[in-house]
C-alpha positions as CSV (number, residue, x, y, z in Angstrom):
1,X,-12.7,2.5,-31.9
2,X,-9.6,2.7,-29.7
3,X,-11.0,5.6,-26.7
4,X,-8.6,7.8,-25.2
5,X,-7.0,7.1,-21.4
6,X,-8.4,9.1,-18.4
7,X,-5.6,11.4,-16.5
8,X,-4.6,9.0,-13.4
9,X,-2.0,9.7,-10.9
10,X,-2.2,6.8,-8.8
11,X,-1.2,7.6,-5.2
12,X,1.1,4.6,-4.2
13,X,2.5,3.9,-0.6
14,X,5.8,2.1,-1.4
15,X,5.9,-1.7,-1.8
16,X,1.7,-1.7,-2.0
17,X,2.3,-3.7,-5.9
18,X,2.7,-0.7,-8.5
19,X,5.5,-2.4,-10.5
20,X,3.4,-5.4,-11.1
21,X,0.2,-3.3,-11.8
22,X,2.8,-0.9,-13.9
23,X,3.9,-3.9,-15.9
24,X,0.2,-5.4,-15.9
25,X,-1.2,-2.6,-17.6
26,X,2.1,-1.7,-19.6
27,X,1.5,-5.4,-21.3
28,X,-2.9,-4.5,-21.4
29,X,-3.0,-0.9,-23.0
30,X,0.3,-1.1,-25.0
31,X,2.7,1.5,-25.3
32,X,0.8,3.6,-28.1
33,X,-1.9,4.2,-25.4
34,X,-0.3,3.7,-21.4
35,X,2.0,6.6,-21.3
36,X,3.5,6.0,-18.1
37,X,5.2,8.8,-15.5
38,X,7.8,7.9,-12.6
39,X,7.8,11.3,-11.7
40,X,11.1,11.3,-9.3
41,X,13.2,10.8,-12.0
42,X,10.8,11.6,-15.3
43,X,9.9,15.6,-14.5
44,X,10.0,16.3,-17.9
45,X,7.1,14.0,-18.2
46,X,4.6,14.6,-16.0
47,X,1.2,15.8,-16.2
48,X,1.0,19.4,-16.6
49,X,4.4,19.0,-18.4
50,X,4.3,16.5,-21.2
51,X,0.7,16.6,-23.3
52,X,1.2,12.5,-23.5
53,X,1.4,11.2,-20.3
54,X,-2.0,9.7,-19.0
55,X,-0.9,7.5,-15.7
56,X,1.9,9.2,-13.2
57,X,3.0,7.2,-10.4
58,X,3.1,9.4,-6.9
59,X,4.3,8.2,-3.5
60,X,3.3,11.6,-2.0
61,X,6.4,11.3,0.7
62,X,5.5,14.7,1.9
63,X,2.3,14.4,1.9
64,X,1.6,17.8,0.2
65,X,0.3,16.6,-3.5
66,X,-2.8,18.7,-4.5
67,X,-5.8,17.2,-5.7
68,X,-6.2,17.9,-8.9
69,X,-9.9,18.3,-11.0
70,X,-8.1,17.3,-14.1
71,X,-7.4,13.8,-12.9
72,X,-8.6,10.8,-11.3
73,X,-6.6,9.0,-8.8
74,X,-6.2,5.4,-8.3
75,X,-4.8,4.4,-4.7
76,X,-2.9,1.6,-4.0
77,X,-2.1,0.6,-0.6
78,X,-1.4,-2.5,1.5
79,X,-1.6,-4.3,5.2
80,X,0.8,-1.5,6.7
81,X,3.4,-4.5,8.3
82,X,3.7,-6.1,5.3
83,X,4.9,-2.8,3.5
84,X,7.0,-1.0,6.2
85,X,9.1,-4.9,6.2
86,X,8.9,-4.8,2.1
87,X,10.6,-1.3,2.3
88,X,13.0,-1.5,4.6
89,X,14.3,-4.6,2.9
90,X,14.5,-2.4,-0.3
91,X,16.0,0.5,1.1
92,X,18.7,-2.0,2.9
93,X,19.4,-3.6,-0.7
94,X,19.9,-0.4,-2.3
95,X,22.3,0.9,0.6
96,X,20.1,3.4,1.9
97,X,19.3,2.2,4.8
98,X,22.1,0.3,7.5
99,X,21.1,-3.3,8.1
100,X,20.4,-3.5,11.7
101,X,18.1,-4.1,14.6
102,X,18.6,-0.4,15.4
103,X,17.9,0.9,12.2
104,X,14.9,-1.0,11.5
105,X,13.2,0.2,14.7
106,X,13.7,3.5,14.0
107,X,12.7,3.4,10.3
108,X,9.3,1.0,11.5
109,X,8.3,3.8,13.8
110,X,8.6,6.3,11.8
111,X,7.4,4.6,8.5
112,X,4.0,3.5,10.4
113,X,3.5,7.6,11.2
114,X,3.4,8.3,7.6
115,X,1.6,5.4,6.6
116,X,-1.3,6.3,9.1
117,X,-1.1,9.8,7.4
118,X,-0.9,8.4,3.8
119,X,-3.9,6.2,4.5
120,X,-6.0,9.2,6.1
121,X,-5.5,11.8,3.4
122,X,-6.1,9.2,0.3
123,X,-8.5,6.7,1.6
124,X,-10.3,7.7,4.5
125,X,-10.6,11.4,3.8
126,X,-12.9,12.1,0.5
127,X,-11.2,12.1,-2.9
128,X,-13.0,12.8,-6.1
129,X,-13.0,10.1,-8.8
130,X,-11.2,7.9,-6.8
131,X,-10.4,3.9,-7.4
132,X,-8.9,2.4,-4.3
133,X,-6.8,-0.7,-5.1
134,X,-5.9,-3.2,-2.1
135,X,-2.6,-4.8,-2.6
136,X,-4.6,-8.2,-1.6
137,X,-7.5,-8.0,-4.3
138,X,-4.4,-7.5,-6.9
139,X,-2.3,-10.6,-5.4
140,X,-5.2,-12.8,-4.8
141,X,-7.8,-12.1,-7.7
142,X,-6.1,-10.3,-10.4
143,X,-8.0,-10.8,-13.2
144,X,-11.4,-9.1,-11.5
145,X,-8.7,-6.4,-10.1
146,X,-7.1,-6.1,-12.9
147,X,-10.9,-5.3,-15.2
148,X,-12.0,-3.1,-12.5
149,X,-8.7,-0.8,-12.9
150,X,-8.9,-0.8,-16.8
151,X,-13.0,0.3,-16.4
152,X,-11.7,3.3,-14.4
153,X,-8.6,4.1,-16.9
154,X,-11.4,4.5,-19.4
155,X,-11.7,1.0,-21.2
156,X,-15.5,0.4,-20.3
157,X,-15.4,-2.7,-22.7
158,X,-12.5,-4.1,-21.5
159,X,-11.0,-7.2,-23.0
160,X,-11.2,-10.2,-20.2
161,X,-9.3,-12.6,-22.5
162,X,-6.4,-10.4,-22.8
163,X,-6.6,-9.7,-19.2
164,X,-5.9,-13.3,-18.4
165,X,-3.6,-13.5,-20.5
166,X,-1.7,-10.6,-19.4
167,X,-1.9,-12.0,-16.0
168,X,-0.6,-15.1,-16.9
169,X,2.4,-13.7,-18.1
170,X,3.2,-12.1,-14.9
171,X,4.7,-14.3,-11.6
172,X,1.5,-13.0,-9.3
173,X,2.1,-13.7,-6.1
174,X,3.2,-12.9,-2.2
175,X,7.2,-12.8,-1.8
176,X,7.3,-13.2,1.7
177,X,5.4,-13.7,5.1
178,X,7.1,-11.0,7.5
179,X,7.5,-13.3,10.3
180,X,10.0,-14.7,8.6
181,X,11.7,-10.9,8.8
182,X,15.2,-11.5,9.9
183,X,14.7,-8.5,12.7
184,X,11.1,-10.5,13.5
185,X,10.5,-10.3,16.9
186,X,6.6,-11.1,18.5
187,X,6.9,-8.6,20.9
188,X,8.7,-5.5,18.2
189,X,6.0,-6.4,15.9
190,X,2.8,-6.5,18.5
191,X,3.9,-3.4,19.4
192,X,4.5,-1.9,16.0
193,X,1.0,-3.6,15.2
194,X,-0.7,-1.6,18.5
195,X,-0.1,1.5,16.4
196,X,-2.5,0.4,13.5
197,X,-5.2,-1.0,15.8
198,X,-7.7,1.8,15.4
199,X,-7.1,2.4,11.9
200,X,-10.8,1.7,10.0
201,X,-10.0,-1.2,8.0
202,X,-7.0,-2.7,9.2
203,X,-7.4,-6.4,11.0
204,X,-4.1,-6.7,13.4
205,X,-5.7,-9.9,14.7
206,X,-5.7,-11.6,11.2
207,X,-3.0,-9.6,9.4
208,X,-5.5,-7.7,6.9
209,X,-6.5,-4.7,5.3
210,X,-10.0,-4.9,4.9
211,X,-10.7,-1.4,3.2
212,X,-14.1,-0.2,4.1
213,X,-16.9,-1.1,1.2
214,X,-18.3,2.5,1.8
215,X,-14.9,3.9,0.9
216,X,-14.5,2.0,-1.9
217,X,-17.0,2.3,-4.1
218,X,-19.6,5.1,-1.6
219,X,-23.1,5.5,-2.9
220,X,-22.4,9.3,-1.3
221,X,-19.9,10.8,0.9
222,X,-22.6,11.0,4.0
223,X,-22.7,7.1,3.6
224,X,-18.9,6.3,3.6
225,X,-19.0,8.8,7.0
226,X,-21.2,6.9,8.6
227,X,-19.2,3.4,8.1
228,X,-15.7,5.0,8.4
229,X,-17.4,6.5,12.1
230,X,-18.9,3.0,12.7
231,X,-15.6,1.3,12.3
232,X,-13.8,3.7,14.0
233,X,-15.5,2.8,17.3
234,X,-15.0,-0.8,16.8
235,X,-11.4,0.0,16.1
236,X,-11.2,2.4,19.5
237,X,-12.3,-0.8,21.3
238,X,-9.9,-3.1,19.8
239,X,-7.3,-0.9,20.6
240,X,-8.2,-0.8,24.3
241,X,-8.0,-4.8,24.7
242,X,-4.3,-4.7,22.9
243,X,-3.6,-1.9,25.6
244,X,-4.5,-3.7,28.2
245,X,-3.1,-7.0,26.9
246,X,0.6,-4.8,26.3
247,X,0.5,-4.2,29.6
248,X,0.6,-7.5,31.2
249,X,3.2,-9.0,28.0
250,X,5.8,-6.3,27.0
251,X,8.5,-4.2,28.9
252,X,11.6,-2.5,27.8
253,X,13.6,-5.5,28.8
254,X,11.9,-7.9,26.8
255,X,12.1,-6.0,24.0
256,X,15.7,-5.1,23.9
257,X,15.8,-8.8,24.2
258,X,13.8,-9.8,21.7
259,X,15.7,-7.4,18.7
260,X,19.0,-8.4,20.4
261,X,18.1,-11.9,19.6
262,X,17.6,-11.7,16.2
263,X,21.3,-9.2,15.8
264,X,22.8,-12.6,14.2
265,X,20.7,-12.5,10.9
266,X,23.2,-9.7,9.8
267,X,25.8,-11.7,9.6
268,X,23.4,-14.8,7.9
269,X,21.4,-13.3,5.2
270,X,20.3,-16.9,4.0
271,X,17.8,-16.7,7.1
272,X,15.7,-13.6,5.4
């Protein structure tokens, strides 16, 4: 007996993997039962609106979506540098965005605000019947990803054969290492890194996003406190030794070098 789909607007920060999961779960459930919402250019089917539609994609840009008892949400986020590079490149390919030094220090900046506030409100804060999906788990081990994602859509027996399957159909894998950014610059990027340091869960040292366990699956919400608090002071201390170590490494000089020196790749887009 085919069972019916949960509700699940899954809370996105852009470039975290949603088009892979989209297509992943697209190739699972079928059309006849993964009645799929982009909701900034699909209003007429979103949920509320259209009866069918059980999975909505949401980047909540505002960061004013209400939390809904009708729903579940599945969160999908990623190591914050490797996302504000992955967007920027997207916004420069679609025109939005000028392709500069300038602009991408700007757009970093203000990118890594929101994705502190994105990160806060869906993961760290409590959400009810939440599943929160790393982009790493879903790059690295798909298949148990993948299973753990169709359990909370509502597919308790889930099919593991067709979930490899599905996975081998699709080209898993990173695209890119951001170093190899063409406005890459060490002392930009220890600097834009600096901003994350006392962020639970997120390892500047070793490029990671190391979601708390607590958050991720919490026995209770008193229990994913405490670890979030725990990390938290780990994190404050972290960010006092990059602090200190800023100090000694990075002035305004250098790093008006440092972006100048990498003005070139404009005019060489075979270096990206």
């Amino acid at each position: 007996m085919t069972t019916e789909l949960h509700i699940t607007e899954c809370m996105t920060f852009p470039r975290s993997g949603h088009s892979l999961l989209g297509r992943l779960l697209n190739d699972y459930f079928g059309e006849q039962r993964f009645h799929y919402c982009e909701m900034y250019t699909e209003v007429e089917k979103r949920i509320g609106v259209d009866g069918a539609t059980n999975f909505q994609k949401n980047h909540d840009l505002d960061l004013e979506t209400t939390i809904h008892p009708d729903r579940q949400y599945l969160v999908q986020i990623r190591y914050p540098i490797e996302s504000l590079v992955s967007w920027f490149k997207l916004k420069q390919a679609r025109g939005e965005i000028d392709n500069s030094a300038d602009q991408w220090v700007n757009f970093a900046l203000q990118s890594a605000s929101f994705w502190s506030r994105f990160y806060r409100k869906w993961v760290l804060d409590p959400v009810p019947r939440r599943l929160i999906l790393n982009y790493t788990d879903l790059i690295e081990t798909p298949i148990e990803t993948l299973q753990s994602v169709v359990r909370f859509l509502g597919d308790d027996e889930c099919d593991v054969v067709r979930i490899e399957a599905c996975c081998a159909n699709q080209r898993i894998e990173r695209k890119s290492d951001y170093r190899a950014f063409k406005f890459y610059g060490r002392e930009f990027f220890t600097l834009l890194k600096g901003l994350f340091a006392a962020v639970p869960g997120v390892d500047i040292e070793n490029d990671l996003l190391v979601v708390p366990r607590a958050l991720v699956n919490p026995d209770d919400s008193q229990t994913a406190l405490q670890a979030t608090v725990c990390e938290l002071k780990d994190r404050g201390n972290d960010l006092k030794r990059l602090v200190s170590r800023l100090s000694d490494e990075i002035d305004a000089q250098h790093l008006g070098q440092s972006l100048v020196a990498h003005q070139w790749a404009c005019d060489n887009p075979a270096a990206e």
